[in-house]
C-alpha positions in Angstrom: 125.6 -155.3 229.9 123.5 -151.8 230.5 124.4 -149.4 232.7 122.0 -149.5 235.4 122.9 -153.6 235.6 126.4 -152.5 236.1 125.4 -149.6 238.6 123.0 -152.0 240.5 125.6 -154.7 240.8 129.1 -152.4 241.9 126.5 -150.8 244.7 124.9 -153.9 245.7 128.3 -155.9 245.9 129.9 -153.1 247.8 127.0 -153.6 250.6 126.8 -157.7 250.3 130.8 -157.4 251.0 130.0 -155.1 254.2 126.9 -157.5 255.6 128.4 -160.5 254.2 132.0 -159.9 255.7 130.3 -158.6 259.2 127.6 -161.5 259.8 129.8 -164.1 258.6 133.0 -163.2 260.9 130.6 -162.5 264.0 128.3 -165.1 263.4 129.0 -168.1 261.0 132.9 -168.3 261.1 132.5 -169.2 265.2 129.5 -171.6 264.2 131.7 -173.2 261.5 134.5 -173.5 263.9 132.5 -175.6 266.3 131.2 -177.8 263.7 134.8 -178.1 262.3 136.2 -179.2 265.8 132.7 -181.8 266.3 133.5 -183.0 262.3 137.1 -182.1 261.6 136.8 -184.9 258.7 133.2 -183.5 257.5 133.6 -179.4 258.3 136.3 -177.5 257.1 138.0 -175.6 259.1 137.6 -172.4 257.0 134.9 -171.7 254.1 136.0 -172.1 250.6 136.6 -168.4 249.5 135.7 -169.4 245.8 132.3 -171.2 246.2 130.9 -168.7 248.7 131.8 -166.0 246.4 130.3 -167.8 243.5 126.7 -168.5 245.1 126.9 -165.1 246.6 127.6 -163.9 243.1 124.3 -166.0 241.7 121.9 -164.6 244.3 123.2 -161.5 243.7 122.4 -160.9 239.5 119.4 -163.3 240.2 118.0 -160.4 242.1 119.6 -157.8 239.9 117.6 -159.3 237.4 114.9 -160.5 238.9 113.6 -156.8 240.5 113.0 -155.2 237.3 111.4 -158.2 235.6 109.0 -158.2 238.2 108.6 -154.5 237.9 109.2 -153.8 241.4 110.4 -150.1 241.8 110.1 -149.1 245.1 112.5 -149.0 247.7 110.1 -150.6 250.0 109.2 -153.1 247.3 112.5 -154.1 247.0 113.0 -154.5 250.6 110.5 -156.8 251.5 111.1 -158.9 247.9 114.9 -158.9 248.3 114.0 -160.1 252.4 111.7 -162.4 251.0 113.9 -163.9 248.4 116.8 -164.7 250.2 114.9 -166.1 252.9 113.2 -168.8 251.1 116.8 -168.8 249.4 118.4 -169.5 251.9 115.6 -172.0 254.4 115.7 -174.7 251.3 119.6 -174.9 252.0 119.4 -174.6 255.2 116.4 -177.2 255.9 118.5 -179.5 253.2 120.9 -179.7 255.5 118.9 -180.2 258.8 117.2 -183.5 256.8 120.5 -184.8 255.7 123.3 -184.0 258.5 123.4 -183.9 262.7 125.7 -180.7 262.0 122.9 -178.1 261.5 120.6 -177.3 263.8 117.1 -175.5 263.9 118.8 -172.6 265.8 121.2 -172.0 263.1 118.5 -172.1 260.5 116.4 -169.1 262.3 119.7 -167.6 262.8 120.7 -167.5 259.2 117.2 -167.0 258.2 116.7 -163.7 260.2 120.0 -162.3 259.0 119.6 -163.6 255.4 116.2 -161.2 255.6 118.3 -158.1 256.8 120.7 -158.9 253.5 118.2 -159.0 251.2 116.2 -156.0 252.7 119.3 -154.4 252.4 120.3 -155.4 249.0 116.8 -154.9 247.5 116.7 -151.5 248.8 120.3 -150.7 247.0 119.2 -152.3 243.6 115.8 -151.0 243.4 116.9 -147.1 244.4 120.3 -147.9 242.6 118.3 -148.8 239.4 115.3 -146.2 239.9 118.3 -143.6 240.2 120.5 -144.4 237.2 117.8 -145.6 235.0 
């Protein structure tokens, strides 16, 4: 593992951790909660620690990775890919779950869309000045 992967990911998981821990107590622990007291059987009544950390951990080094492959090396560049990226990541899950449940709604999948965009602005900016600095 080189340097600047190592760099990229210890700043970029300190700021996922921040966003992450802030959006999901303010905004997706309360939505959970009402879908856990509609579907107590279907919806647990608190996320699994270890699978959230594990996807969060994938879309993470995918766009550790991914930014230099695709030779983006702005901090702006990174922005709008990281946005981009996690959006789209995030509307196929999202939209999976809208065709095969009555639990999500449309509202919820703007709602994660928009703040899945401000983390991965957020994150691209980190990794692509984290990168650009410590290559």
């Amino acid at each position: 593992m080189n340097k600047q992967f190592l760099i990229s990911f210890l700043f970029a998981f300190v700021a996922f951790v921040i966003l992450g821990g802030a959006f999901g107590s303010l905004v997706f622990l309360p939505e959970i909660a009402a879908w856990n007291e509609a579907y107590p059987e279907a919806v647990r009544e608190t996320p699994d620690f270890i699978s959230g950390l594990a996807v969060g951990l994938l879309q993470l080094i995918a766009l550790i990775i991914l930014l230099p492959k695709l030779q983006i090396t702005t901090v702006s560049g990174g922005a709008i890919f990281g946005a981009v990226y996690s959006v789209v990541l995030w509307l196929m899950v999202d939209l999976q779950m809208v065709s095969v449940t009555n639990i999500v709604s449309y509202d919820y999948v703007l709602k994660d869309a928009l703040l899945s965009a401000v983390i991965g602005a957020v994150l691209g900016v980190v990794i692509s000045w984290s990168q650009k600095r410590f290559a």
